[in-house]
SEMINU-635302 format. One line per 5 residues: their letters; for each residue z, x, y of C-alpha. Coordinates in steps of 0.2 Angstrom, whole numbers, padded with zeros to 4 digits. Layout:
BEGIN
a) Z:X:Y ~ ...
***
This chain:
BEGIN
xxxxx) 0080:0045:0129 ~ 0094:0046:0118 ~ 0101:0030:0125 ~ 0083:0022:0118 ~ 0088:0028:0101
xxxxx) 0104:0019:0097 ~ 0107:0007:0086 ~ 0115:-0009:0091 ~ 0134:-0006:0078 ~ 0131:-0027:0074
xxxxx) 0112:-0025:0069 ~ 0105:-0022:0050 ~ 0104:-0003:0046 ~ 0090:0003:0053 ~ 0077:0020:0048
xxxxx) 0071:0031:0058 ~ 0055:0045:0057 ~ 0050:0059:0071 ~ 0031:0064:0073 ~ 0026:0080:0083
xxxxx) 0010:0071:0088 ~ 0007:0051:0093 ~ -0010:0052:0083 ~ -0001:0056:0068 ~ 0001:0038:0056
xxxxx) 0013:0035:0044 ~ 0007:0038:0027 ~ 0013:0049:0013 ~ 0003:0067:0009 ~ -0006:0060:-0005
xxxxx) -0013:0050:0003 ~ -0020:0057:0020 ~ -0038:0057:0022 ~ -0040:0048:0009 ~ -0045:0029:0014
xxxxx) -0059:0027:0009 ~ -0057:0033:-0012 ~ -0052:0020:-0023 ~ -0036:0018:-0032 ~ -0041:0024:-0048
xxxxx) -0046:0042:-0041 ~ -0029:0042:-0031 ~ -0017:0037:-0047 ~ -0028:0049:-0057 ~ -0025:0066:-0044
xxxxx) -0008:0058:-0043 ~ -0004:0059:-0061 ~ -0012:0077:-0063 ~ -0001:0084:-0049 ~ 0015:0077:-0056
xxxxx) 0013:0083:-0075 ~ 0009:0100:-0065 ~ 0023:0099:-0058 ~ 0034:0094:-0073 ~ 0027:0108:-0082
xxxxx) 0030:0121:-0072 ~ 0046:0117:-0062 ~ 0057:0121:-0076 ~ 0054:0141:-0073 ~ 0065:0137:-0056
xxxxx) 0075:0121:-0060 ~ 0086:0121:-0075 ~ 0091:0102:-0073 ~ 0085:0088:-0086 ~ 0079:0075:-0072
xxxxx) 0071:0058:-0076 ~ 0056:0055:-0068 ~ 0062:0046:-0054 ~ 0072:0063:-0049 ~ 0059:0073:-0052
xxxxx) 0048:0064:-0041 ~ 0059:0066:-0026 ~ 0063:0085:-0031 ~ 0045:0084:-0027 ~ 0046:0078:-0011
xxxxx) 0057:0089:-0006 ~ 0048:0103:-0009 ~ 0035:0097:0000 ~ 0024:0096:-0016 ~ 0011:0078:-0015
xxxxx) 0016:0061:-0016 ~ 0018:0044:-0012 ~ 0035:0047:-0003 ~ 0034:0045:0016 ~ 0054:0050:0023
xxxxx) 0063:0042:0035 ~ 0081:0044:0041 ~ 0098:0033:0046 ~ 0100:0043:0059 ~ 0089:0044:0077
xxxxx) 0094:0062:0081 ~ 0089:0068:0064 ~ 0071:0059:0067 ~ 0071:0066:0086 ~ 0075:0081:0082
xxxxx) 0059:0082:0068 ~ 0048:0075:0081 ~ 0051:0090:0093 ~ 0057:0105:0081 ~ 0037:0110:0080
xxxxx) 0039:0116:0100 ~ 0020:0110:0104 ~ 0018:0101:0120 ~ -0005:0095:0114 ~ 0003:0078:0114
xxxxx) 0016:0066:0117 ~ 0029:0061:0101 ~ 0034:0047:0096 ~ 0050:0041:0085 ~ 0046:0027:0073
xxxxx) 0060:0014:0071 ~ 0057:0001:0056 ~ 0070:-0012:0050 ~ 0070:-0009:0030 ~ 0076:-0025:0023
xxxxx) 0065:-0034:0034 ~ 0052:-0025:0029 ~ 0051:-0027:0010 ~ 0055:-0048:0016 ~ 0039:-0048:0025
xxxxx) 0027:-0038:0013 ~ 0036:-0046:-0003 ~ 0035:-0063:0005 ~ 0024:-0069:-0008 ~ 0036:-0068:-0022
xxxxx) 0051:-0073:-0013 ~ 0061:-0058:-0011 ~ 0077:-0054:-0004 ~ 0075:-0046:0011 ~ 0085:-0030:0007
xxxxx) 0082:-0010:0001 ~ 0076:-0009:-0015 ~ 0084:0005:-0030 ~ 0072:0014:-0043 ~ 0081:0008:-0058
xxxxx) 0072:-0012:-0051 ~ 0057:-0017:-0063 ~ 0047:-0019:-0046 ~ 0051:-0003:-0038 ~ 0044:0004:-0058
xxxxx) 0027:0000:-0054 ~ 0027:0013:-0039 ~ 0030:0028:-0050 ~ 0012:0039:-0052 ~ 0018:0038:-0069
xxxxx) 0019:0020:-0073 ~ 0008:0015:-0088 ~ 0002:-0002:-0084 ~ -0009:-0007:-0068 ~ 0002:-0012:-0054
xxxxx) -0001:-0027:-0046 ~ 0007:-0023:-0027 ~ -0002:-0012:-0015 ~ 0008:-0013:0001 ~ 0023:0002:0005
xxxxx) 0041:-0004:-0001 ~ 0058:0004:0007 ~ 0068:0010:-0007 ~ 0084:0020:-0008 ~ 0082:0039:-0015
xxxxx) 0091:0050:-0024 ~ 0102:0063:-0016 ~ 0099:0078:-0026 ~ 0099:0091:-0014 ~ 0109:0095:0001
xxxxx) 0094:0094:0013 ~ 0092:0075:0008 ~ 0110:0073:0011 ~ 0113:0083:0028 ~ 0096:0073:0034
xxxxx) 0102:0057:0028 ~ 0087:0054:0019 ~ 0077:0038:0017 ~ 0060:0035:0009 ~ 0048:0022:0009
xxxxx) 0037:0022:-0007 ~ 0018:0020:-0008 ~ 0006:0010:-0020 ~ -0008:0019:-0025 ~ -0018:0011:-0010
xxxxx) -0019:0023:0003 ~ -0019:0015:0018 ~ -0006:0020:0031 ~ 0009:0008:0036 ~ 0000:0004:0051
xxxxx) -0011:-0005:0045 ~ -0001:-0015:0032 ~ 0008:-0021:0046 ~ -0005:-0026:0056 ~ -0009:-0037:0039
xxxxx) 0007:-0045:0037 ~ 0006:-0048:0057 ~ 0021:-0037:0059 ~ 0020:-0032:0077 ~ 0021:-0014:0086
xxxxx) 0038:-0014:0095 ~ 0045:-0028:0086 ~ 0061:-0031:0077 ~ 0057:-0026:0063 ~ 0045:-0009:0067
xxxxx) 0046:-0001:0083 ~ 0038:0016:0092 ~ 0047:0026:0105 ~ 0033:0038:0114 ~ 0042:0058:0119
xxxxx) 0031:0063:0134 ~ 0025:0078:0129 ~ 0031:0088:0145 ~ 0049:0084:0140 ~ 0049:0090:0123
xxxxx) 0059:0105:0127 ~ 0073:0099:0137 ~ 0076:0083:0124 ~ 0076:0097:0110 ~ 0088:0106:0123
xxxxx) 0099:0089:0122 ~ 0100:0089:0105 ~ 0107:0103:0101 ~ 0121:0102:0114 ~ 0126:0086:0104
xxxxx) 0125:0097:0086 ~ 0109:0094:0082 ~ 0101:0109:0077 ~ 0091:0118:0062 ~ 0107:0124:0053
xxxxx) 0114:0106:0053 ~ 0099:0099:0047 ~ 0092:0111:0036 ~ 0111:0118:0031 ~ 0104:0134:0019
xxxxx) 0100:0153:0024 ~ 0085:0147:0030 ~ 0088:0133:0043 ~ 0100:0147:0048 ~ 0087:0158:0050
xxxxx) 0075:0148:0062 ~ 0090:0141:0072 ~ 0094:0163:0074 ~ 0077:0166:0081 ~ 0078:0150:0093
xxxxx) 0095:0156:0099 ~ 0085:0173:0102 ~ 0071:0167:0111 ~ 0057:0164:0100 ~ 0056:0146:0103
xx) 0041:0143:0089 ~ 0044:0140:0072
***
């Protein structure tokens, strides 16, 4: 298993995302069950929730943070958006696929070639195939925020902001969403990017040996103080250690 999951030292960096559950699709919270709204009713709950957001954080965060920072302090508190994480490192996403402990379905680690990615979706206008930074008048459209009507639709890899430790200790990639909320999946399928391909690929966890993978990991340091390095991730990786499994 593990052997599946490493990346070739010559090839273009790669990201990587764990699911508990193979019927799980890669979208972003704000957008799950949601396919069949329109864009306008997604951008306005969008822009609701982060002005919400905005307002009230302040009360817990003293930083002054552009809305770029904001938005992915908003992620990483779990609050809605059109972020969808990813990781640089295959133990980081094997390890999320198999923290949960359930054993209703197989998991799967998603393996997606960035650079190529944007190439393919942003074909039309001729870009570089490479990772994409929110200070580019492209990636600006993304934003909830953005004032004027976007004209792309399909997901983007871009490189986040590291403004917490979890981000960093996960190694912490993020593909950005338009307000069209269809999953990856199916923007793949659209710009004829194939299932186990070059550029995105799906590596299936058989459910019955969820544990003993999860047993792996941690022998090789993977566990939930490493990944989540505060009292917390201490906390969970305690009561593993001590026999309640579930978290």
């Amino acid at each position: 298993m593990l052997g599946q999951l490493s990346p070739d030292p010559s090839s273009p960096e790669l990201w990587y995302r764990g699911h508990s559950k193979d019927s799980y699709l890669l979208q972003p919270f704000t957008h799950r069950g949601l396919e069949a709204q329109d864009r306008a009713s997604v951008e306005l709950a969008e822009r609701l929730v982060f002005a919400e957001f905005d307002r009230r954080s302040p009360l817990y965060d003293s930083y002054r943070r552009d809305r770029w920072d904001l938005l992915f302090l908003m992620q990483h508190y779990r609050a809605p958006t059109r972020l969808l994480d990813w990781t640089s490192s295959p133990l980081v996403a094997l390890f999320f696929a198999l923290m949960e402990g359930d054993t209703e379905e197989d998991a799967v680690v998603w393996c997606i070639d960035p650079s190529a990615w944007n190439g393919i979706v942003l074909g039309d206008i001729s870009e570089t195939p490479r990772i994409l930074t929110t200070d580019e008048r492209l990636v600006e459209q993304y934003h909830p925020c953005f004032d004027d009507k976007s004209n792309r639709s399909e997901p983007i890899a871009i490189q986040g902001i590291m403004n917490n430790p979890r981000i960093n200790a996960q190694k912490g990639r993020f593909v950005i969403f338009s307000s069209d909320p269809k999953p990856l999946e199916t923007f793949a399928e659209n710009n004829k990017v194939k299932f186990n391909g070059p550029t995105l690929t799906k590596i299936v966890i058989d459910k019955d040996a969820k544990e003993a993978v999860l047993i792996d990991l941690e022998c090789y340091g993977i566990t939930y103080s490493t990944v989540f390095p505060d009292l917390e991730g201490l906390a969970v990786e305690i009561r593993r250690q001590f026999g309640v499994a579930r978290v």
